[in-house]
N, C-alpha and C positions, 0 to 999 in steps of 0.2 A: 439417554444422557441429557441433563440440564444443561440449559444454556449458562456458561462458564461464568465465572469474575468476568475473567479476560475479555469475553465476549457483549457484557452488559458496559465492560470500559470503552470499550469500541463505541457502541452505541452515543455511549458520552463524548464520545471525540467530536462527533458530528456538532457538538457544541463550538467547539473550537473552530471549526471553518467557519461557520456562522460568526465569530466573536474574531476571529483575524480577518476575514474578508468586511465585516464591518470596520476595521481598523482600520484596513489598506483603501478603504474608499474615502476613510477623514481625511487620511495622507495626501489623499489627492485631490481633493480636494480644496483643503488649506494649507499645505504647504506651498511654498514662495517658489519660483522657477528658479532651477540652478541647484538649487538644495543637494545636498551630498548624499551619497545610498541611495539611490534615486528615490528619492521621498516623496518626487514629485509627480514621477511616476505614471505618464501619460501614457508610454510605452514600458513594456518589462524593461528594468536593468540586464547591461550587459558588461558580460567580461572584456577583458582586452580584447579578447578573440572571437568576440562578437555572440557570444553564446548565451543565450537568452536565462535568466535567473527565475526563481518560483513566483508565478504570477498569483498571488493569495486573493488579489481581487476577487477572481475569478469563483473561489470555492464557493458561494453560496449557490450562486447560479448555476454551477454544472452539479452540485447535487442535488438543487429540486427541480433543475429543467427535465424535461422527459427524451429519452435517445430519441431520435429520429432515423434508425438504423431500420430494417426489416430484417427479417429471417423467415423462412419456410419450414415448414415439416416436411418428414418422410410420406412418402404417396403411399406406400403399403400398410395396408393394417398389420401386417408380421413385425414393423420398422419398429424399434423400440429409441427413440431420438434420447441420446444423452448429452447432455449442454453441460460443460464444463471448461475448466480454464486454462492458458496454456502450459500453465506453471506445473502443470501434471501430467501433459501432455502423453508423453515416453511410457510412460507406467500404466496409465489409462487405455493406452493403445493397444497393451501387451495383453493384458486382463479383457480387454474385449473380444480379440484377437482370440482368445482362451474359450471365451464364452461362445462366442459365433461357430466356431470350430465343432463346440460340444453338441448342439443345435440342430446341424445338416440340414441348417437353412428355413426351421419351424419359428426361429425370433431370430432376428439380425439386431442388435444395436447397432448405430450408426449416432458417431459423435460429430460434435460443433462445437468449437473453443470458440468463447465469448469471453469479456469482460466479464465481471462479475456486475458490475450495477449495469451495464449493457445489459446483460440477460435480466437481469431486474425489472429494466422499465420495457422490455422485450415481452417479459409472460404475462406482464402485468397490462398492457396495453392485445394483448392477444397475437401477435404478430408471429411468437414462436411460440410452440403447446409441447416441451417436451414431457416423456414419459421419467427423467430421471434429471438432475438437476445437483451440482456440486460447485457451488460460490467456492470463495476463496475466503471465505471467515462467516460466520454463524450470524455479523452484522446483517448480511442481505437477505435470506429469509425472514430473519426477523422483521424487517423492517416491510420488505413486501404484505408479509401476512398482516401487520400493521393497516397497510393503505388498500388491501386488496377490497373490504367491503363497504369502502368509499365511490368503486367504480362498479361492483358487484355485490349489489344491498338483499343481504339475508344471506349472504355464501361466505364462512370461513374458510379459508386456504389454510393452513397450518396452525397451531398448539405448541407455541415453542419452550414451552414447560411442561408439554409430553413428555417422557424417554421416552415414547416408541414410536415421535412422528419424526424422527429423524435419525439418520444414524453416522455419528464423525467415524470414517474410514482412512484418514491418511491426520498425522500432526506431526507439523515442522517448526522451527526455531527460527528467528528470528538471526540470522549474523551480520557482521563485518565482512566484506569481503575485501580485501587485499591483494600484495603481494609476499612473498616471500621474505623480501629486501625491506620493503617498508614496513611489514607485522615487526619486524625487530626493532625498530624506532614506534611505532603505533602501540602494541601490546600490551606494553607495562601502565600505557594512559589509557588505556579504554578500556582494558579486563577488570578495573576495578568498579567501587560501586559509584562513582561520578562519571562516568563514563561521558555522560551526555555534557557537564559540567568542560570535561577536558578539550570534547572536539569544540564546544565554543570559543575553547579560549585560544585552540588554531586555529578555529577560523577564522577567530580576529586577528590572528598575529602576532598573540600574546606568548605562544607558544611556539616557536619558527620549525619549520619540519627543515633536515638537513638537505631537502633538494629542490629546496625553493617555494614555491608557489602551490598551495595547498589547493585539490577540489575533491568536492565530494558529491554526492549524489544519493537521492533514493528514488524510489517509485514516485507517481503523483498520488497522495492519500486520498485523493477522491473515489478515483475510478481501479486504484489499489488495494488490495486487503494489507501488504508489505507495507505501503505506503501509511497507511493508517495507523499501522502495528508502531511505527518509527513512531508517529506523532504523538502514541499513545504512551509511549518509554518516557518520551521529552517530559510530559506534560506529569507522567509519576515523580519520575525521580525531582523534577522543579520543585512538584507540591510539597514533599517531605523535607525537602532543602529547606524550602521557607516555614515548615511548622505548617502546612495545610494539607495533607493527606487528605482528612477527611470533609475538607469542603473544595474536592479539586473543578467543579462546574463555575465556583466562583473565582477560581484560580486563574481556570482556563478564558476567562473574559477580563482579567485586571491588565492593566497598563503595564505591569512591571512584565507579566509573561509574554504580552506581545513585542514589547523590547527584546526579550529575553530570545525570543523568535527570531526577531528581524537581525539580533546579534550569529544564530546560529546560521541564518540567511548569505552572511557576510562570503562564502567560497563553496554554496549549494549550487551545482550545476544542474539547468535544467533544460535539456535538449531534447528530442525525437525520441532517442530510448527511455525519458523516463516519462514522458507523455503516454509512451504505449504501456508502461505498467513491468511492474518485477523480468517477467523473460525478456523483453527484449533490453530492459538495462543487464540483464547477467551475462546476456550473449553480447551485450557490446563493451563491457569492460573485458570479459574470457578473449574474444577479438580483439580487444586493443586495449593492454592491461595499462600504458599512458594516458589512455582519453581520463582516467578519473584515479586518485589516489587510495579510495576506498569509496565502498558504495554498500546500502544494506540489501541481505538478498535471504531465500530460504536457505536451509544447510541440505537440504533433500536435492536443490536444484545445484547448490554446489558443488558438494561431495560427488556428483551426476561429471561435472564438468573436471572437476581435480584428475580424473584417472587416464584424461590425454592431456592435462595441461598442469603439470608439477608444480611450476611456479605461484600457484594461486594460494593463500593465506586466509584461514578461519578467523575470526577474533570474537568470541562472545560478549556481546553487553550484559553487564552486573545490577538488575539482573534483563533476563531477554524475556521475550515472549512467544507464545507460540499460536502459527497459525493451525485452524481445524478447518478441515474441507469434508 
């Protein structure tokens, strides 16, 4: 299979951290002390409750810094190391579990849930050599195979306009994650094709939710594939708004869409769970469906979660996207 639309938009998104973290460092640069929405911005803004807001400074730098994490391989030449993400965890486990079984012990896989741009700068600095390898969106091989013969001159890694150097095994959607209680109030605003349009205009306050105090959440699009997919929705449906579809690279660096941003910014919670990437914000909204009002997440990891926990609410963005692993 071709590397997708979907997949070469990604790619373009990584414009967009570069063209908002250049923003948020004029911010801080030249804006006044005191300034409102922390403009100023020495420190992340915080909510009343101290809860730290999206650091955008930050994206240029945590995507071309290199992890500094390590990982090991299997010691056995039988070990077949599969590097994958948590977000599949449960299903991955089961299917190995399948495989090992079949085996009697002549190939064992044995997995390692990574990050996705963790295992990125992990194979690519040599640290981990797995035998199998499943990112969370088609962006990180590519982009590996990209740099790989910058540090390994005369050696391609990958052909990501093969069909047969790779193969997408599992595709998820992009949702809304909810309650039950609030999809009744949320649904009718966000099933449509402005979707992205609507929650800005709760988040400003334009639009009052009936229990007060709006928050939301997604993954961090750095070190997300979720995370990315979200910024990639914003930055479609903005461009056709304004008549720029087909020049969205120039979009994604004009003044109006980083406004446009920092207005969506306005009740984006960004704590521990969305640091750590898509599972651990699902598992900490499913745990404590108050910490946040709605949050994006996969529908695979959802639907996973809905069958002990009723209360929990789908909302599709018009239109969504879908991750390939």
């Amino acid at each position: 299979m071709r590397l997708t639309a979907l997949g070469k938009l990604i790619l373009l998104i990584l414009i967009v951290g570069v063209a908002v973290g250049g923003w948020r460092w004029w911010q801080q640069r030249d804006a006044a002390p005191g300034a409102p929405n922390g403009t100023t911005a020495s420190v992340p803004e915080t909510t009343p409750a101290g809860e730290k807001k999206w650091p955008w400074s930050g994206l240029v730098e945590r995507f071309t810094g290199a992890s500094k994490g390590t990982r090991g391989s299997p010691g056995s030449a039988n070990d077949i190391l599969f590097v994958t993400t948590a977000a599949k965890k449960g299903w991955v486990v089961d299917q190995v579990k399948r495989f090992n079984d079949s085996q009697g012990g002549k190939y064992v896989i044995t997995t390692k849930d990574m990050p996705s741009r963790e295992a990125m700068h992990a194979i690519l600095e040599g640290s981990v050599k797995p035998v199998l390898w499943s990112p969370g969106s088609p962006m990180w091989p590519a982009r590996l195979a990209e740099v790989w013969p910058q540090s390994h001159p005369g050696s391609a890694l990958l052909d990501m306009s093969d069909p047969n150097a790779y193969r997408v095994f599992l595709r998820t959607p992009l949702v809304f994650l909810t309650t039950k209680e609030k999809a009744a109030y949320l649904r009718p605003l966000l099933s449509g094709p402005r979707c992205w349009e609507a929650l800005r205009q709760i988040s400003m306050g334009n639009k009052r939710v009936p229990w007060g105090r709006f928050r939301f959440s997604h993954a961090d699009p750095i070190t997300s594939s979720s995370g990315m997919l979200t910024i990639g929705l914003i930055l479609m449906e903005y461009s056709e708004r304004v008549g720029q579809s087909g020049n969205v690279t120039a979009v994604s660096k004009s003044r109006p869409f980083l406004n446009y941003m920092a207005e969506l910014d306005h009740s984006l919670i960004y704590d521990d769970a969305a640091i750590k990437g898509t599972t651990a914000l699902t598992k900490a909204f499913v745990e404590d469906p108050g910490r946040y009002d709605l949050i994006t997440a996969y529908e695979g990891t959802v639907l996973s979660a809905a069958a002990s926990h009723p209360n929990l609410a789908v909302i599709y963005p018009s239109p969504t996207a879908t991750s390939e692993h």
